[in-house]
N, C-alpha and C positions, 0 to 999 in steps of 0.2 A: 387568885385562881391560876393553875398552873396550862402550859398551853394542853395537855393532854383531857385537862377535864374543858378546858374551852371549845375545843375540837368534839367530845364525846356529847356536849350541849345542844350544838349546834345541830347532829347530824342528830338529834335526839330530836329536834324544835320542827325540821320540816323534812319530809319524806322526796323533795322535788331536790334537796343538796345532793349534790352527785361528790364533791370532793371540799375536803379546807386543808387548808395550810396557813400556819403561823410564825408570825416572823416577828426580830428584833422592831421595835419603830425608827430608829434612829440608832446611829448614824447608818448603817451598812446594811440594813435589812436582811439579817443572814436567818435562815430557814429554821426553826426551832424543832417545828414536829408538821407530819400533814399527815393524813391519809383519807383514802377513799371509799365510798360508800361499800358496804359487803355488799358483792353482786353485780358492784357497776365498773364497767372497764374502763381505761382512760381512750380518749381520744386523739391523745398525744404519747408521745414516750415518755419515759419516767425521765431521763436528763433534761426531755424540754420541758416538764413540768415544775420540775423541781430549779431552774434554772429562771424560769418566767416566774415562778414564784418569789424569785428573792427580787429581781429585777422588774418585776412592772410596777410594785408600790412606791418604789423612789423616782421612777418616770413618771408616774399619773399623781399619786399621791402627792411627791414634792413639789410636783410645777403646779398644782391645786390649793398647796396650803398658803402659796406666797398670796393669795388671796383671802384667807381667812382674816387679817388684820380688819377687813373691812368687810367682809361677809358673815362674819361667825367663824365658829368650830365647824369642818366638814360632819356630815355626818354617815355617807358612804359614796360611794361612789362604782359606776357601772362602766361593763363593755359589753355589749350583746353582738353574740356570734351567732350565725344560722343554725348551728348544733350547741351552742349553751351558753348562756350566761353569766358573766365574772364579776362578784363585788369584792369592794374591799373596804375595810370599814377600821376605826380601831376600837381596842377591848382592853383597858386597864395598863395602858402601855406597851401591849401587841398592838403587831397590824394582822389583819384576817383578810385572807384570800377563800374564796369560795366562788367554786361553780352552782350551778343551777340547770334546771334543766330547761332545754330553749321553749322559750313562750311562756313560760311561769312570767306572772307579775312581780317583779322583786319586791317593791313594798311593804307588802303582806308576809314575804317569807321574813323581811329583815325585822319587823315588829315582833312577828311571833321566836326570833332569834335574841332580841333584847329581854324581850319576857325572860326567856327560859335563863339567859345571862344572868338575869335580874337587874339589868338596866333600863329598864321603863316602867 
């Protein structure tokens, strides 16, 4: 799956995604494709988005995986902000960055995002 149908899944699976963006997994997390919900604005500027996009999965993500040897495979991971929620999860060799809208339960959005993937 290419990241543009990974991305059209997603914002396909729950109506509370406000943005994704996809990126390399390794080594350098460079930005593949993102874009935002038709209709919803960003809350930040498109430089700090697309800049925190390539840059928070190697700060959260990488210092999280060095525990995976003994904890498992991660299987997403969160930051909740008073205006929205960030997971990041990975997809077939992507890593996926997604907002949320604040107070959504993420677990329920990320199962109905595996479905529509076809990973669960």
């Amino acid at each position: 799956m290419d990241p543009k149908e990974i991305i059209g899944k997603i914002l396909s699976a729950d109506k509370s995604v406000r943005y994704v963006g996809v990126v390399d997994s390794k080594p350098e997390y460079g930005l593949l494709h993102s874009r935002m919900r038709d209709g919803v604005k960003s809350l930040t500027p498109e430089k700090t988005d697309r800049d925190f996009t390539q840059i928070i999965p190697l700060v959260i993500l990488g210092a999280a995986q060095k525990l995976e040897k003994d904890l498992g495979k991660i299987e997403y991971s969160i930051v909740r902000y008073r205006k929205l929620t960030l997971a990041f999860f990975s997809v077939q060799g992507y890593t996926v960055t997604m907002s949320v809208e604040p107070g959504i339960p993420i677990l329920p959005v990320y199962e109905r995002i595996q479905k529509a993937l076809g990973l669960a």
